[in-house]
C-alpha positions in Angstrom: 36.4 -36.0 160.4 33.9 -33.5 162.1 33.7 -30.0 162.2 34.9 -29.9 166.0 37.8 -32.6 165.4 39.1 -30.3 162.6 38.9 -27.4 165.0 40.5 -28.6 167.8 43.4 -29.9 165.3 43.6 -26.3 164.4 43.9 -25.6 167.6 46.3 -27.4 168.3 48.1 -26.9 165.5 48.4 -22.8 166.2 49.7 -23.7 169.8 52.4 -25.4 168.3 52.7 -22.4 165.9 52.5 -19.9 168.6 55.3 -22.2 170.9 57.8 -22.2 167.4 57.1 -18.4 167.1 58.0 -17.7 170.7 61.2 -20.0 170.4 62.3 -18.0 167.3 62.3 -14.5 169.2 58.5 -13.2 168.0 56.6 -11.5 170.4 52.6 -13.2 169.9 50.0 -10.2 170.1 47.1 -11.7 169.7 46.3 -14.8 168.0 42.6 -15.7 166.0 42.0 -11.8 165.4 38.7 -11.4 163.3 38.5 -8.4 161.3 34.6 -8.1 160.3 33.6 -9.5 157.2 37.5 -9.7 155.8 38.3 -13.0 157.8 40.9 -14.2 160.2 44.4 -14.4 160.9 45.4 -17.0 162.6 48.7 -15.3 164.5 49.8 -11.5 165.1 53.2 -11.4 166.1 55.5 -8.8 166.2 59.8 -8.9 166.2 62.1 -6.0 165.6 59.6 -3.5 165.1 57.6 -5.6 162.4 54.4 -7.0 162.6 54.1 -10.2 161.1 50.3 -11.5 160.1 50.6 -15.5 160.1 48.5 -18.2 158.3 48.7 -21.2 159.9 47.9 -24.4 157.6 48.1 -27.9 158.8 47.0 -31.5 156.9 47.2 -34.9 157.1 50.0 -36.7 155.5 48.3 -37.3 151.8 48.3 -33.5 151.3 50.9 -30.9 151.4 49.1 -27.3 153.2 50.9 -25.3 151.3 48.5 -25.3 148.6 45.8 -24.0 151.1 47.6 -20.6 150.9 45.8 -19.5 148.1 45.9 -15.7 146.3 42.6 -15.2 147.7 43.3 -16.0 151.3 46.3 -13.8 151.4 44.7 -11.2 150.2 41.6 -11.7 152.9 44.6 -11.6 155.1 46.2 -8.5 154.0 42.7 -6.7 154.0 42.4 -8.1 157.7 46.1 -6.5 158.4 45.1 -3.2 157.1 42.0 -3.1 159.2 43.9 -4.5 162.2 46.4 -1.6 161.9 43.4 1.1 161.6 41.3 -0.2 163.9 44.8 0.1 166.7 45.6 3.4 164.9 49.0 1.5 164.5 51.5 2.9 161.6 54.8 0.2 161.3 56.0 -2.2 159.2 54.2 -4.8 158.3 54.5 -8.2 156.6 52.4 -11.6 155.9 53.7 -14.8 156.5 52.6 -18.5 156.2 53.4 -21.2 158.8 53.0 -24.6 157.5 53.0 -27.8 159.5 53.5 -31.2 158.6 52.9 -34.1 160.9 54.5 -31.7 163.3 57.1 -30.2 161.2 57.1 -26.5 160.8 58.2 -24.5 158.0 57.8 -21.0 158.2 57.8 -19.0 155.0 58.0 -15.1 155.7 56.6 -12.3 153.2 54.3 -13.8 151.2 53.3 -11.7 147.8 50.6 -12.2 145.4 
């Protein structure tokens, strides 16, 4: 698979995320926010007064994605939220979530700790 095919599958794939969010009462604030040199988060999303940072993970039916949520990507996230929520001089609740999806099922797992 290229580069661009696995993009656009991404892409895709946070749509879908994005449209199950929006279903579920979340409000999406910005999605693909890039926090210099701390990475990406795929989905900001806010409901009842809490931000919620989303990973979005996707893969083809001989692996499960949930084992591309790895310590060290939720804690790029988490550095990415802080910087988010200075760099919008935002104080609020605050939590980190994971959004898997499998052959176009979602499971949404909400406050992810290390």
């Amino acid at each position: 698979m290229t580069n661009n095919c696995t993009k656009g599958i991404g892409d895709q794939n946070e749509t879908l995320a994005t449209k199950f969010l929006a279903n579920n009462g979340y409000i999406i604030v910005e999605r693909n926010y890039y926090a210099r040199k701390l990475g990406e988060i795929d989905i900001i999303a806010s409901k009842e007064k809490i931000l919620h940072f989303i990973e979005v993970k996707s893969a083809n039916a001989d692996f499960d994605p949930i084992y591309n949520v790895t310590p060290n990507k939720i804690k790029k996230v988490i550095n990415s939220a802080y910087y988010f929520l200075k760099e919008r001089k935002l104080d609020m609740p605050f939590c980190i979530d994971a959004l898997i999806i499998r052959q176009e099922k979602i499971e949404f797992i909400e406050n992810i700790t290390l």
